[in-house]
C-alpha positions as CSV (number, residue, x, y, z in Angstrom):
1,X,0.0,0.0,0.0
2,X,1.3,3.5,-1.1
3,X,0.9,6.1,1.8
4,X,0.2,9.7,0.9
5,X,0.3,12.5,3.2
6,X,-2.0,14.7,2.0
7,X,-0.7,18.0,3.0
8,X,2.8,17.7,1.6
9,X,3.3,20.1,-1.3
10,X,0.1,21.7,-2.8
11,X,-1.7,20.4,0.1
12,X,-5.1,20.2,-1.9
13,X,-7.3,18.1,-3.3
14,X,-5.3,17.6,-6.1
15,X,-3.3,14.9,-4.3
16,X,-6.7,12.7,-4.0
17,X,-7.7,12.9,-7.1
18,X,-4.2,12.4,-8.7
19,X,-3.5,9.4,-6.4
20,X,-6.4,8.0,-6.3
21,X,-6.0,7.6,-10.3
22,X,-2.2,6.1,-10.2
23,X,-3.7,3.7,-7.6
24,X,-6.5,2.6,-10.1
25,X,-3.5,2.8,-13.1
26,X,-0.9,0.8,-11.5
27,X,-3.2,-1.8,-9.2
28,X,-1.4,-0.5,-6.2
29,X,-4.3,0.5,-2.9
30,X,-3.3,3.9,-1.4
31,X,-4.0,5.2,1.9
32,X,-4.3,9.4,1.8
33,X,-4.2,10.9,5.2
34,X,-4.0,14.7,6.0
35,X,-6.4,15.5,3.2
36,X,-6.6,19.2,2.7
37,X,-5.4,19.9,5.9
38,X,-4.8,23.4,5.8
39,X,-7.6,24.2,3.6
40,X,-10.6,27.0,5.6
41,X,-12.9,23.8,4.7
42,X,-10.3,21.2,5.6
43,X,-11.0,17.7,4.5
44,X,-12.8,16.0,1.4
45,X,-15.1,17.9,-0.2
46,X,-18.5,17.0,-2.6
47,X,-16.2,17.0,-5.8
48,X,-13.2,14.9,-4.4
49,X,-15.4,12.8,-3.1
50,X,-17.4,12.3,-6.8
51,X,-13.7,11.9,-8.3
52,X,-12.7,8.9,-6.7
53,X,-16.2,7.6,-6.7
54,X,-15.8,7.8,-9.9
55,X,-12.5,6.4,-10.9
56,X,-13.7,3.0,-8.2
57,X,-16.1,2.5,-10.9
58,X,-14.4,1.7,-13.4
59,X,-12.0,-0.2,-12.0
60,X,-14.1,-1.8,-9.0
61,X,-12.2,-0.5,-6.3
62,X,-13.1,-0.6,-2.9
63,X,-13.3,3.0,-0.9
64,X,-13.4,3.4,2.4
65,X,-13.2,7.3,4.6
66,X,-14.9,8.7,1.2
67,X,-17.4,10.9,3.2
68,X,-17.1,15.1,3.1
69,X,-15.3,16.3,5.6
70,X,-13.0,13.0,5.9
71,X,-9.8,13.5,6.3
72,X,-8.2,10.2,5.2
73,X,-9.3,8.2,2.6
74,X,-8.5,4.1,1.5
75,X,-8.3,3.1,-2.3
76,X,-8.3,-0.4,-2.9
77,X,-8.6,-1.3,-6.9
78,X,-10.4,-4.3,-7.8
79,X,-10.8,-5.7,-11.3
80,X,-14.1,-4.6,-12.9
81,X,-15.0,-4.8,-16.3
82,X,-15.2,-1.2,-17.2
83,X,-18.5,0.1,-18.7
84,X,-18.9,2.0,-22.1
85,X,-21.1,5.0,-20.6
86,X,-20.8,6.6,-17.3
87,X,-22.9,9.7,-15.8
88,X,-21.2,11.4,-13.0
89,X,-22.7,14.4,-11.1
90,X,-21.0,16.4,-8.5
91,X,-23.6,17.7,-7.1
92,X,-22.3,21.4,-7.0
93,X,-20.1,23.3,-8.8
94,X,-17.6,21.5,-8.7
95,X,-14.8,21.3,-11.6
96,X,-16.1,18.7,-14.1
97,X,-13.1,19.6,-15.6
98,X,-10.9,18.4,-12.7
99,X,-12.7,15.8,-13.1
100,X,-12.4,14.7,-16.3
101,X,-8.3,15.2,-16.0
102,X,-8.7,12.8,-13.0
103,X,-10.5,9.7,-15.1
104,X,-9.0,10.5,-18.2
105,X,-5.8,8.3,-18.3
106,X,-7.9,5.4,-16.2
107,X,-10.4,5.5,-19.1
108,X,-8.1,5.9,-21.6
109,X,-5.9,2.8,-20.0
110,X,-9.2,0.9,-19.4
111,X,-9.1,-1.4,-22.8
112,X,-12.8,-0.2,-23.9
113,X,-14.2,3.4,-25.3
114,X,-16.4,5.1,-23.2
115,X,-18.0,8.1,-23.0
116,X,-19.1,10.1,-19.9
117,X,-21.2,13.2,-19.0
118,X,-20.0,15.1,-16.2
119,X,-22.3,17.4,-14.5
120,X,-21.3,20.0,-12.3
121,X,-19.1,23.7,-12.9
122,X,-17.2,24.4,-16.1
123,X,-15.7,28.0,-15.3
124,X,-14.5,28.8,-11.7
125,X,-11.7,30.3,-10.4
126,X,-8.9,28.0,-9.2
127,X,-9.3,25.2,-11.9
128,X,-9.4,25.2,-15.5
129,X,-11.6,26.3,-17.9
130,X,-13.5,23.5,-20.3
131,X,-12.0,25.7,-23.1
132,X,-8.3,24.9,-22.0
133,X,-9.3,21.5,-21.4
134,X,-10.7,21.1,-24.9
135,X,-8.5,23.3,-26.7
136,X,-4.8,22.7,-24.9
137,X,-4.7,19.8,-23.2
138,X,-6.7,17.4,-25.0
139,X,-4.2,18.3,-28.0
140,X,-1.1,17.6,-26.5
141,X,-2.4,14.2,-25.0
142,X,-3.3,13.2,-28.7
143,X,0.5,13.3,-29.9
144,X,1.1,11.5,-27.0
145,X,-1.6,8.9,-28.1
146,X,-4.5,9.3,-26.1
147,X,-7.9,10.1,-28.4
148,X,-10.5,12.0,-26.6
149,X,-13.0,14.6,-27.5
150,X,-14.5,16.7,-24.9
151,X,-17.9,18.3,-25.9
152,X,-19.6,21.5,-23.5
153,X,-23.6,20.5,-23.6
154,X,-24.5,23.7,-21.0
155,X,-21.8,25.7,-19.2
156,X,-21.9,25.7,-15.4
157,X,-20.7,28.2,-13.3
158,X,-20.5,29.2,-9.1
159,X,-22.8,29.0,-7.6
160,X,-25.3,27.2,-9.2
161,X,-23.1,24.4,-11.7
162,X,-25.5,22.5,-13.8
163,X,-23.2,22.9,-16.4
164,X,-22.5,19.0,-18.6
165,X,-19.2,18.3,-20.0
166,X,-19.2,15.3,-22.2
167,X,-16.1,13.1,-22.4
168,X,-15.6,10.5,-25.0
169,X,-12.1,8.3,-24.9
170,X,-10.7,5.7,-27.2
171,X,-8.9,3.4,-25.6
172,X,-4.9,3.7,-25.5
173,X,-3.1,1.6,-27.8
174,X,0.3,0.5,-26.4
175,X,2.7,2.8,-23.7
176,X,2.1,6.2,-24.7
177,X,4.7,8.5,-26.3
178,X,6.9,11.2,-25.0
179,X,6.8,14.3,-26.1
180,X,9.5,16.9,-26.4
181,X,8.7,20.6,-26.7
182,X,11.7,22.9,-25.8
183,X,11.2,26.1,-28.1
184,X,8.7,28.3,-28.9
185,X,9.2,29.2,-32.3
186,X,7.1,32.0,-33.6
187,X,3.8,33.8,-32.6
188,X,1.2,32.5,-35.3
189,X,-2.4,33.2,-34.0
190,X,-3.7,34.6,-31.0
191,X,-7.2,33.8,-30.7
192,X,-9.9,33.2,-28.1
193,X,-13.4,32.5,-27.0
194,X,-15.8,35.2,-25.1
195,X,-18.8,33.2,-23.3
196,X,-21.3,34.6,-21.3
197,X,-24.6,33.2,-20.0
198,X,-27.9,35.5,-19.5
199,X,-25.8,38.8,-20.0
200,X,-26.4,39.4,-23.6
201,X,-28.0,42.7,-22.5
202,X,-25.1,43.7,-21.0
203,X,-22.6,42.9,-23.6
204,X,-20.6,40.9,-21.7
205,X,-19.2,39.0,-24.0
206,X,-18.2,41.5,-26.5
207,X,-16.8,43.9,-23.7
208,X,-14.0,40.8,-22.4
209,X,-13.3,40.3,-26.0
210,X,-12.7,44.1,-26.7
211,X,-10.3,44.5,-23.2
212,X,-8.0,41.4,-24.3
213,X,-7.8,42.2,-27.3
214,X,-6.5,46.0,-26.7
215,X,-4.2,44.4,-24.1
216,X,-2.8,42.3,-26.6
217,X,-3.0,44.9,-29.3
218,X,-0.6,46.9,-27.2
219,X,1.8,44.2,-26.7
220,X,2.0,44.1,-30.2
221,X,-0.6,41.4,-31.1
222,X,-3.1,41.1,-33.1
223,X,-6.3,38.6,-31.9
224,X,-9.2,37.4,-33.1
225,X,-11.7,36.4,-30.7
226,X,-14.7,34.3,-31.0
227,X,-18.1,35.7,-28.7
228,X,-20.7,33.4,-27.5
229,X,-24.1,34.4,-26.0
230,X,-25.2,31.8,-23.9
231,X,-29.6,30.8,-23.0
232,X,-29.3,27.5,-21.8
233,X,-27.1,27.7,-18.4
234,X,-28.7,27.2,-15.5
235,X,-27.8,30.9,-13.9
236,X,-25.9,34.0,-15.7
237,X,-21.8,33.6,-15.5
238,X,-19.2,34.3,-17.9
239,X,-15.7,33.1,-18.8
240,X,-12.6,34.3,-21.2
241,X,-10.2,32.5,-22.8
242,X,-7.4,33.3,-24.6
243,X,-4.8,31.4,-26.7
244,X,-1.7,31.7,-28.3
245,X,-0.3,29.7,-31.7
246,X,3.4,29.0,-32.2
247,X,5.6,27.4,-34.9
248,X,7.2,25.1,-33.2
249,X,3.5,22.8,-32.7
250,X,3.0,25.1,-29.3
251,X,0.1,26.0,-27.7
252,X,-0.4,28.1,-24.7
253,X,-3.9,29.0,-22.9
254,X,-4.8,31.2,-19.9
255,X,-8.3,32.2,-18.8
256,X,-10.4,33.7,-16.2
257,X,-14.3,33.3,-15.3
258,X,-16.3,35.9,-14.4
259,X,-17.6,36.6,-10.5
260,X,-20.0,38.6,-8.7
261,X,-18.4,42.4,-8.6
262,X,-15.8,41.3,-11.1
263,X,-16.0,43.2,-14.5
264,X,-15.5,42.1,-17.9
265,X,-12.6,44.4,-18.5
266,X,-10.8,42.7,-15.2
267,X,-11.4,39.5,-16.7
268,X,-10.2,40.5,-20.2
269,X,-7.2,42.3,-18.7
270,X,-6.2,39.3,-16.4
271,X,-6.2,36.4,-18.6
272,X,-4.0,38.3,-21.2
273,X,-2.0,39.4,-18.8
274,X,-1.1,35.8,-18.1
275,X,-1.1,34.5,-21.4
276,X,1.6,37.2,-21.9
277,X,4.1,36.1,-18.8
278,X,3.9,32.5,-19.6
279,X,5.2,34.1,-23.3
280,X,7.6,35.9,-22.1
281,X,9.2,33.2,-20.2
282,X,9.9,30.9,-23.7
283,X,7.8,28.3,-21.9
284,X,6.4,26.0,-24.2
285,X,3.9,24.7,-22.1
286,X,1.5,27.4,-19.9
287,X,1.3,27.4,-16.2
288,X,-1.6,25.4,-16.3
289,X,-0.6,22.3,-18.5
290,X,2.7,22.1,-16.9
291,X,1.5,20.1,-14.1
292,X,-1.5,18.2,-15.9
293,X,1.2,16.7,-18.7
294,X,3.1,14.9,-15.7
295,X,1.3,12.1,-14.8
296,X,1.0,11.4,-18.7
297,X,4.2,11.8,-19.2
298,X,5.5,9.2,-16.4
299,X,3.3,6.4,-18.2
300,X,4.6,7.2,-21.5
301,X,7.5,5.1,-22.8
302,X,10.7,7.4,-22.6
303,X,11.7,11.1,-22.0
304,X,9.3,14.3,-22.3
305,X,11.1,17.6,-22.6
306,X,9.5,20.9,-21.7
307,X,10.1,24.4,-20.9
308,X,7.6,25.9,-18.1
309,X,7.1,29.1,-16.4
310,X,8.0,28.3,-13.4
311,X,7.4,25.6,-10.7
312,X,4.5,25.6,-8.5
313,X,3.3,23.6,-6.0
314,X,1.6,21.7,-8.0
315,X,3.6,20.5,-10.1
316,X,6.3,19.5,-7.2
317,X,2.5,17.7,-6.4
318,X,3.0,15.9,-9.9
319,X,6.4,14.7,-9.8
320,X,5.8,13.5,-6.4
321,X,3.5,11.5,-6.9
322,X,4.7,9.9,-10.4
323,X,7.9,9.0,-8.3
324,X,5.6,7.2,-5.7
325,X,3.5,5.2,-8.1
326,X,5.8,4.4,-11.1
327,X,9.3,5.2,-9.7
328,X,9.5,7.6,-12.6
329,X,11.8,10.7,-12.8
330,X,10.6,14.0,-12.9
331,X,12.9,16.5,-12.5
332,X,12.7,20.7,-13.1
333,X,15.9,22.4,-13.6
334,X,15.9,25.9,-14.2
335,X,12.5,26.2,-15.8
336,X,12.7,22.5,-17.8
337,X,10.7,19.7,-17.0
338,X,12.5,16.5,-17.8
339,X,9.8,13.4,-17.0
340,X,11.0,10.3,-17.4
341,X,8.5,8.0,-18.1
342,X,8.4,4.1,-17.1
343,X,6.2,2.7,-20.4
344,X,3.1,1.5,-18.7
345,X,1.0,-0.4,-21.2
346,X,-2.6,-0.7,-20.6
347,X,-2.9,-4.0,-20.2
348,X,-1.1,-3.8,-17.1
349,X,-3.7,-2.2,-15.4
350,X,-4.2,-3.6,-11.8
351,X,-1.1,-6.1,-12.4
């Protein structure tokens, strides 16, 4: 049994979720104690708790300590025969996007397609946004050699979720492949997408776009920006993201969703302002996707390369817990993340 102390590093909920799916991967039971233990709300909370729910269904696992407010937690992985359709609500709104990062490599290493709706939040602050979910990260994973498609049915925000995210994955064929991205190359596109819910009075959507794209026009950029005027969400929100194109086959996201007193010309003005920085650093993968490629790169079969912006917690999270699980080596040296990976093939799952 691997033991995790859950407030090393990021100390969030991060931990569970990424543990919890190397223990389904690798067959190997984990025992998380310390769970978000210096978080105001310390302990599991509803969309942890629907995470590794989720990932014991489709290997079978046995769960013990998965209640809200627990603050350790037992993940034993049994040998199920994985289903081809899966509905999974949080219940709040929660990150469906966290949790679709948390079953995608156990679906993809699974041996079956599937496809799963997630129900719950789509834009909040402190996770990422369906858009860089569809439009970075899925990307990268395909040259890596996992095949999934995400699709936005509604968009859910805070308070009130209801949003669906659908998730459909082809299973992996083989280890997957490393990936090495070390320059930028040149600026080809910046581009975005400007989504509001309920606010079409208001212009919201039109007013993020215009911000950004002043903000990048004076950094000597042009953008074009895609606006979307949302009726079916369940409550008004909005979200911006922003994206840039480079020659060398990079991509590199940064967003912000809206908030009660927060204006559009905040939102527009922070999420270029971060697009920029992780620019400006010759990182060729953004702050976000730094630590979301880790655990895909440990089960791929050789050596990813990749310059980041810096390193967070959460990515010393990442290479933490790949060294637990797989024994691979992550190391970041002066803004390069080296990973190591150790070639898992998905038929080993739960040898």
């Amino acid at each position: 049994m691997v033991r995790i102390d859950g407030s090393r590093f990021s100390g969030s909920g991060t931990i569970v979720r990424q543990a919890v799916a190397l223990s389904a991967l690798t067959g190997r039971s984990v025992h998380i104690t310390n769970i978000r233990f210096r978080r105001p709300n310390p302990g599991l909370r509803p969309q942890h708790a629907r995470a590794v729910e989720a990932i014991a269904s489709v290997v079978g696992a046995a769960i013990h300590g998965n209640t809200v407010g627990s603050g350790q937690l037992t993940f034993e992985p049994g040998t199920a025969v994985p289903a081809q359709t899966y509905v999974w609500d949080i219940g709040s709104a929660g990150s469906t996007v966290l949790l679709a990062q948390a079953v995608l490599p156990v679906l993809a290493f699974a041996g079956t397609p599937s496809v799963v709706e997630l129900r719950g939040g789509l834009f909040q602050d402190f996770a990422p946004s369906f858009y860089h979910f569809r439009y970075v990260l899925l990307p990268l994973l395909r040259l890596m050699g996992i095949q999934a498609e995400a699709q936005m049915v509604r968009p859910g925000y805070v308070p009130g979720g209801g949003g669906i995210l659908r998730l459909a994955v082809q299973p992996a064929v083989g280890p997957l492949r490393p990936l090495v991205l070390e320059e930028q190359g040149e600026i080809e596109r910046v581009w975005g997408v400007a989504l509001s819910s309920h606010l079409r009075e208001r212009n919201v959507s039109e007013r993020m776009a215009r911000t950004a794209r002043e903000s990048l026009t004076a950094a000597g950029y042009a953008a074009d920006f895609e606006l979307v005027d949302d009726d079916s969400a369940v409550q008004a929100g909005a979200a911006l993201s922003v994206f840039a194109d480079l020659s060398a086959g990079v991509r590199l996201g940064a967003d912000r969703a809206g908030a009660p007193r927060r204006s559009s010309e905040a939102i527009g003005r922070y999420a270029v302002q971060h697009l920029l920085e992780d620019l400006r650093s010759g990182a060729t993968l953004d702050r976000h996707a730094a630590d979301q490629i880790i655990i895909f790169g440990a089960l791929a079969a050789g050596e990813s390369r990749f310059c980041i912006p810096g390193a967070t917690e959460h990515v010393e999270t990442g290479a933490w817990l790949a060294r637990e699980f797989l024994g691979a080596d992550v190391r970041v040296d002066d803004r390069r993340l080296v990973i190591s990976g150790v070639g898992l093939a998905p038929r080993q799952r739960g040898k």
